[in-house]
C-alpha positions as CSV (number, residue, x, y, z in Angstrom):
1,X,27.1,-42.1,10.0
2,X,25.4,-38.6,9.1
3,X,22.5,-37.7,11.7
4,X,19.1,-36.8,10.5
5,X,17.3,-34.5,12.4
6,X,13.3,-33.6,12.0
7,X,10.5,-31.6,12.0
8,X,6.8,-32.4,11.9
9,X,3.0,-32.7,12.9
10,X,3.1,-34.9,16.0
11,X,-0.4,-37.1,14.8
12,X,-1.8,-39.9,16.1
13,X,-3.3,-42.0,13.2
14,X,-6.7,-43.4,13.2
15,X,-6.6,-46.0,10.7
16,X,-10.1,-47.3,9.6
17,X,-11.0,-49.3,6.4
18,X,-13.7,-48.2,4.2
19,X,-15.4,-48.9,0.5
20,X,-15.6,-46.4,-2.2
21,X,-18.9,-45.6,-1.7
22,X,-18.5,-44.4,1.6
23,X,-15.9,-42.4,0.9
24,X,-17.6,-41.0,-2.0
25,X,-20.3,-40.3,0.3
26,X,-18.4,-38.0,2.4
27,X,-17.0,-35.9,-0.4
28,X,-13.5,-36.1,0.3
29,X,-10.9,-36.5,-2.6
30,X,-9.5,-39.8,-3.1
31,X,-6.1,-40.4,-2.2
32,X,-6.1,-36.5,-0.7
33,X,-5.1,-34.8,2.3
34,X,-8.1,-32.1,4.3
35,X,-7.5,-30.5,7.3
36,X,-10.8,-31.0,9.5
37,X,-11.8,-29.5,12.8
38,X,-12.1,-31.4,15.6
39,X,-15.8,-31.5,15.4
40,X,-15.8,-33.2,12.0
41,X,-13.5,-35.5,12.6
42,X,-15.5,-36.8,15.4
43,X,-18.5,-37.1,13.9
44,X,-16.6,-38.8,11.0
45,X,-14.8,-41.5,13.0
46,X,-18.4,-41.9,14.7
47,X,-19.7,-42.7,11.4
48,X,-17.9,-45.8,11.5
49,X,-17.7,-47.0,15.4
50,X,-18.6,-50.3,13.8
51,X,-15.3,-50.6,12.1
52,X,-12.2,-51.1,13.8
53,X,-10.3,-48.5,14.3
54,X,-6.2,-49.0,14.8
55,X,-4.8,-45.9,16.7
56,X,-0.9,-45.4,15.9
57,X,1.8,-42.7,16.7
58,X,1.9,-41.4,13.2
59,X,3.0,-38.2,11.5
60,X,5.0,-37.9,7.9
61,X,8.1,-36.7,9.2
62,X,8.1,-38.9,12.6
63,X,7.3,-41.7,10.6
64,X,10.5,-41.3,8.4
65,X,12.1,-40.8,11.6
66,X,10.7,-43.5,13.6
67,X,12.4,-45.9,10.4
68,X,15.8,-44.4,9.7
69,X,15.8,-45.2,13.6
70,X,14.9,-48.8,13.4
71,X,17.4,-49.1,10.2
72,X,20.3,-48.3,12.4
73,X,20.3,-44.6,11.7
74,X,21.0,-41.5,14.2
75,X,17.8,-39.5,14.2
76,X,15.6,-37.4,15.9
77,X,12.2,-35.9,15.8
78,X,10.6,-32.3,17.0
79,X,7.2,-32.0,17.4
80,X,4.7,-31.0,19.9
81,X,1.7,-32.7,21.3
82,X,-1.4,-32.2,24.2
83,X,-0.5,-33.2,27.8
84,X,-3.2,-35.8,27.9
85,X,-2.8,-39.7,27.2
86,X,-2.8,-39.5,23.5
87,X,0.6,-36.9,23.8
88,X,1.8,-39.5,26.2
89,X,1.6,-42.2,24.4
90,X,2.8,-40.8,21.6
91,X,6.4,-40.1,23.3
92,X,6.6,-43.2,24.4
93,X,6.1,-44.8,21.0
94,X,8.4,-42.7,19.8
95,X,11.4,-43.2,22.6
96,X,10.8,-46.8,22.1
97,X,11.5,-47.1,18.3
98,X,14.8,-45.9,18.6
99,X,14.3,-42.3,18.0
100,X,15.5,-39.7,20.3
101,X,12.3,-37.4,20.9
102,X,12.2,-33.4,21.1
103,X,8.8,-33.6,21.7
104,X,7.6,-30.6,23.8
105,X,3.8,-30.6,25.1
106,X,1.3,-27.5,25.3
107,X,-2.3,-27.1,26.5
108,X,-4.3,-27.5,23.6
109,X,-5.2,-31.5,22.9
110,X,-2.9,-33.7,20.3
111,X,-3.1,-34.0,16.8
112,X,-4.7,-36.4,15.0
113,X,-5.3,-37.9,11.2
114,X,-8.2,-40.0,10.5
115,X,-7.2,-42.1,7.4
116,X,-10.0,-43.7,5.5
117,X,-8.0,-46.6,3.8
118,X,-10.0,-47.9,0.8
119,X,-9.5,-51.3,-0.8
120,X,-6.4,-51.6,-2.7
121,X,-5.2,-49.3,-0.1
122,X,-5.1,-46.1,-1.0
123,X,-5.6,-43.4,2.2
124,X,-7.9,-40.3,2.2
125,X,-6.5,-38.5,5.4
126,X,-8.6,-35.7,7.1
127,X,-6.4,-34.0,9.6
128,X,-6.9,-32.3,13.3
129,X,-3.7,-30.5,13.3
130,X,-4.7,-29.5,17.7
131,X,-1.0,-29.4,19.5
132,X,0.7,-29.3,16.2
133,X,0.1,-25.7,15.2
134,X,2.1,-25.0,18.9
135,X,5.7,-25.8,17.1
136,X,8.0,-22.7,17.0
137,X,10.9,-22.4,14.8
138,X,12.8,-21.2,18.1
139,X,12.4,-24.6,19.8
140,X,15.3,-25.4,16.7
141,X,17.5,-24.0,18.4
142,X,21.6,-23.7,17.0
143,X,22.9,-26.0,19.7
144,X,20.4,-28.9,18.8
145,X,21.3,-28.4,15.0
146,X,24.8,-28.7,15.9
147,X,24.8,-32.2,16.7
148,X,23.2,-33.1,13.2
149,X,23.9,-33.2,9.4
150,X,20.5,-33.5,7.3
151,X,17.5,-31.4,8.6
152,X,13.8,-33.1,7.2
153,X,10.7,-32.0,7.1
154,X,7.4,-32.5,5.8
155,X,4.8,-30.2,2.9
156,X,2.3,-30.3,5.5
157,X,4.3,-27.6,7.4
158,X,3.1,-24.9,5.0
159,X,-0.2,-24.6,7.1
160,X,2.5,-22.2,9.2
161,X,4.5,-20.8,6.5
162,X,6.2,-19.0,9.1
163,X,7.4,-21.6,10.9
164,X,8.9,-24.2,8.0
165,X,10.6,-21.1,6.2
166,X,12.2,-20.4,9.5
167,X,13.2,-24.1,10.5
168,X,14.6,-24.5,7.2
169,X,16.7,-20.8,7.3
170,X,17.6,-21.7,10.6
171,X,19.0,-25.4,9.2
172,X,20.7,-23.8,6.2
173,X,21.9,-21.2,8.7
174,X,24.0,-24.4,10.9
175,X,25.2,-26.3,7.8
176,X,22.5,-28.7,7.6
177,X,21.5,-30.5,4.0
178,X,17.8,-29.5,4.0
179,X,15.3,-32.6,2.8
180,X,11.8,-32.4,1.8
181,X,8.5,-34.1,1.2
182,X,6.1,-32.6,-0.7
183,X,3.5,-34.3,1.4
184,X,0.4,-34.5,-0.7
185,X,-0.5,-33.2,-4.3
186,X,-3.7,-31.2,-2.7
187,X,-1.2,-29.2,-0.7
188,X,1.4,-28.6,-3.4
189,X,-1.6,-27.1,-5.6
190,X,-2.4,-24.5,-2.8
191,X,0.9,-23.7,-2.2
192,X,2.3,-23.7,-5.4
193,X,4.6,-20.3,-5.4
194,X,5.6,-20.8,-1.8
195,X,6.4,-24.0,-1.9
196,X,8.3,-23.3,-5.0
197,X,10.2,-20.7,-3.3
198,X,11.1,-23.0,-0.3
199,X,13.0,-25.3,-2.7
200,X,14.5,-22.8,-4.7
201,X,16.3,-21.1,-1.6
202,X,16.6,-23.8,0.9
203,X,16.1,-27.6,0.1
204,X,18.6,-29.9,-1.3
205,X,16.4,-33.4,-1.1
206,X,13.4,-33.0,-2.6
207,X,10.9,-36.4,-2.3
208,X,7.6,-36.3,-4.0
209,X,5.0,-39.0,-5.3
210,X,4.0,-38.6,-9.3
211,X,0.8,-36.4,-8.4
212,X,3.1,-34.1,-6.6
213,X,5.4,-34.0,-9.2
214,X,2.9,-33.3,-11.3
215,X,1.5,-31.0,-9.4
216,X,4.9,-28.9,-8.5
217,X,6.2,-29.1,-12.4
218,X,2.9,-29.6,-14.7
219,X,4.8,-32.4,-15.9
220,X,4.9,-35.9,-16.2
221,X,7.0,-37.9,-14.0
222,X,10.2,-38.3,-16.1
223,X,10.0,-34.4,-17.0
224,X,9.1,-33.8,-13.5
225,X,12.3,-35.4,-12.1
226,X,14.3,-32.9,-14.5
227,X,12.4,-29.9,-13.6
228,X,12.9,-30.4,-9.5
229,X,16.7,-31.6,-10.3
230,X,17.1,-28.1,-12.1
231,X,16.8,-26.4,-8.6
232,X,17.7,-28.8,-6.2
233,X,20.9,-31.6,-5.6
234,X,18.6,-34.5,-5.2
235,X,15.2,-35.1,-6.6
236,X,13.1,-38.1,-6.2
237,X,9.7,-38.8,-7.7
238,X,8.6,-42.0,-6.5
239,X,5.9,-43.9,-9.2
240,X,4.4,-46.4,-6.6
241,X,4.4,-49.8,-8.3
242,X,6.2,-49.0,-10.9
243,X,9.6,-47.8,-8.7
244,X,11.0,-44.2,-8.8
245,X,13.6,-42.3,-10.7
246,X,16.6,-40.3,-8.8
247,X,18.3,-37.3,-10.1
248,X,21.4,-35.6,-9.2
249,X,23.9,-34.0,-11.3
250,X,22.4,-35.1,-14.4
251,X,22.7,-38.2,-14.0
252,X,19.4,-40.3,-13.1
253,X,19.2,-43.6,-11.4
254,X,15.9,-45.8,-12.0
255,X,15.1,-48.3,-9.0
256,X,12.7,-51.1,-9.3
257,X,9.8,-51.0,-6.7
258,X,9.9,-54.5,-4.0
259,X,7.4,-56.6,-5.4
260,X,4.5,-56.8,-2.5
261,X,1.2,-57.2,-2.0
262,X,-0.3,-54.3,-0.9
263,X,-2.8,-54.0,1.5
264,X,-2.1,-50.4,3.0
265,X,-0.1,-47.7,1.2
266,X,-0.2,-45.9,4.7
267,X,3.3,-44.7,5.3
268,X,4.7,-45.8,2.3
269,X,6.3,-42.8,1.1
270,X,7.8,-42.0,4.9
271,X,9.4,-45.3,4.9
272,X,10.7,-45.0,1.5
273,X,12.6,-41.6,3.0
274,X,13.7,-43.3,5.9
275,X,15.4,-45.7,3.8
276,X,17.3,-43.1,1.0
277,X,18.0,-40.7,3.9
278,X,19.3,-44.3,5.7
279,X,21.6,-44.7,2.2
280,X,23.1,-41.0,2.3
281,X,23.8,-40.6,5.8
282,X,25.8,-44.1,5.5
283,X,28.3,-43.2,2.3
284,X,26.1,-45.8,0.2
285,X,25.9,-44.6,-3.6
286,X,22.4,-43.2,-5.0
287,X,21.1,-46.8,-6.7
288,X,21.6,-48.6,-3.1
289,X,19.8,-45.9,-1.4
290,X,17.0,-45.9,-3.3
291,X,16.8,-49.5,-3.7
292,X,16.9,-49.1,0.2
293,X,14.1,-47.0,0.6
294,X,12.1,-48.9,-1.9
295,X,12.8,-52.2,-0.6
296,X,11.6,-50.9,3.3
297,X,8.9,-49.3,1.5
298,X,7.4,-52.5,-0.2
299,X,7.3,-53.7,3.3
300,X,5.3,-51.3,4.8
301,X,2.7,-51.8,2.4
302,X,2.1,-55.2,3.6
303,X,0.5,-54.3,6.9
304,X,-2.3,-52.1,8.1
305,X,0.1,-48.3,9.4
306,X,3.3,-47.1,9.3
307,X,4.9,-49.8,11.8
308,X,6.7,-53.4,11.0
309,X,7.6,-55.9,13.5
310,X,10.9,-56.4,15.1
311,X,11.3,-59.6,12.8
312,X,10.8,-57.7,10.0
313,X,13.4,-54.7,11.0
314,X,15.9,-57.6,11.2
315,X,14.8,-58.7,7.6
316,X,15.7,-54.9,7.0
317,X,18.8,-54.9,8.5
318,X,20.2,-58.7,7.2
319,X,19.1,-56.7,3.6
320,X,21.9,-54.2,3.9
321,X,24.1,-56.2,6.0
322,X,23.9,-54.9,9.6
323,X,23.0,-58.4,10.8
């Protein structure tokens, strides 16, 4: 079994359910990723205090890790967080889902992601990045990348260019396949060239929804998957409902999406990672992994964040027969 090693925002998630017209109201993108100040995202979660709002140890990266975990996978997660009882709780979380936490702390209060879930459930996240932005590339050091195989990491990151071009030098440096997701098709618009740049000279796995296909190619899916197969080993573009496509020396596997009834795509794409990155670190061949990630992915969909029960793990686990 391969390890997987990786980087990310440390966030808590502040899941909260909303209509279309009060999202529309705030003038927030559907289906898009902001960074917010602290201020506004106050005053936005205060704008609902009569809703419920579920707090969860989130993050796109230490989601994916968090899952591989609970899979049966070897992984790890670095991040940083505040020392106050958000931080806390957050390591915990983490240490108890089976991951091995790198977690270091610093003085400035934890990240957070308010995601306004709308019905049908698609997410508008507006994120506080606080204790995140403390992450150094040096905190990867070569005697923690020598006990891994796959390095992973998250779009988000390019909010420090610095540090994920670093993270992923220092990964390619040690041996490590390099894995990414594009995160969000907002950010790949803003960071078109760099991110472009990233795959070219680094990344071997390169995950992205259709928007962010679309956004990082111009094209649509099918073309897309060609385009990011043309400078990387692995390319997935995952169509929601309607499956995903794999690519990798030109030959393309098309996996069925889990039927499920979604309530809360929150996660979604994280867990469908966990499971493909599950599939290569474990020798399986390219359709199993990806029916893999989609089959743990049409689970996560079925409850409100990016966590499943331990009954539901076990379902995971009979699936690919660990149980």
């Amino acid at each position: 079994m391969k390890k997987v090693i990786g980087i990310g925002n440390a966030l808590t998630d502040i899941l909260i359910q909303v209509d279309d017209n009060q999202l529309k109201s705030l003038g927030f993108p559907k289906g898009s990723m902001e960074y917010v100040d602290a201020g506004t995202s106050g005053k936005i979660r205060q704008q609902f205090a009569d809703r419920k709002q579920t707090l969860v140890a989130g993050g796109s990266v230490s989601n994916t890790i968090k899952a591989l975990a609970r899979i049966g996978g070897v992984a790890s997660f670095l991040g940083c967080v505040g020392n106050d009882d958000i931080g806390r709780n957050y390591q915990q979380v983490l240490e108890q889902k089976g991951g091995v936490s790198h977690v270091k702390t610093c003085s400035s209060p934890s990240g957070n992601c308010t995601r306004l879930i709308t019905p049908h459930g698609v997410r508008t996240k507006l994120t506080n990045l606080g204790a995140s932005t403390c992450l150094d590339a040096a905190d990867l050091t070569p005697d923690l990348l020598s006990h891994y195989d796959i390095f992973h990491t998250e779009g988000y990151l390019v909010s420090n260019r610095q540090l994920i071009s670093d993270c992923m030098h220092r990964a390619k440096l040690a041996g490590l396949k390099v894995s990414i997701d594009l995160a969000s098709y907002n950010i790949v618009r803003e960071n078109y060239e760099f991110l472009h740049q990233l795959v070219e000279q680094y990344v071997d796995i390169v995950f992205a929804n259709e928007d962010e296909a679309r956004a990082f190619t111009h094209r649509e899916p099918h073309e897309a998957l060609r385009e990011i197969a043309r400078i990387t080993d692995y390319a997935v573009v995952k169509l929601g409902a309607h499956g995903s496509l794999i690519m990798h020396e030109d030959k393309t596997y098309t996996v069925p999406a889990t039927p499920s009834k979604a309530i809360d795509t929150t996660g979604a794409g994280d867990f469908y990672a966990a499971g493909f990155l599950y599939g290569l670190a474990s020798g399986m061949n390219l359709q199993q992994a990806g029916e893999l990630g989609a089959f743990v992915s049409g689970k996560v969909v079925e409850v409100i964040g990016p966590n499943l029960d331990n009954e539901t793990w076990q379902d995971v686990r009979r699936h690919i027969g660990l149980c």
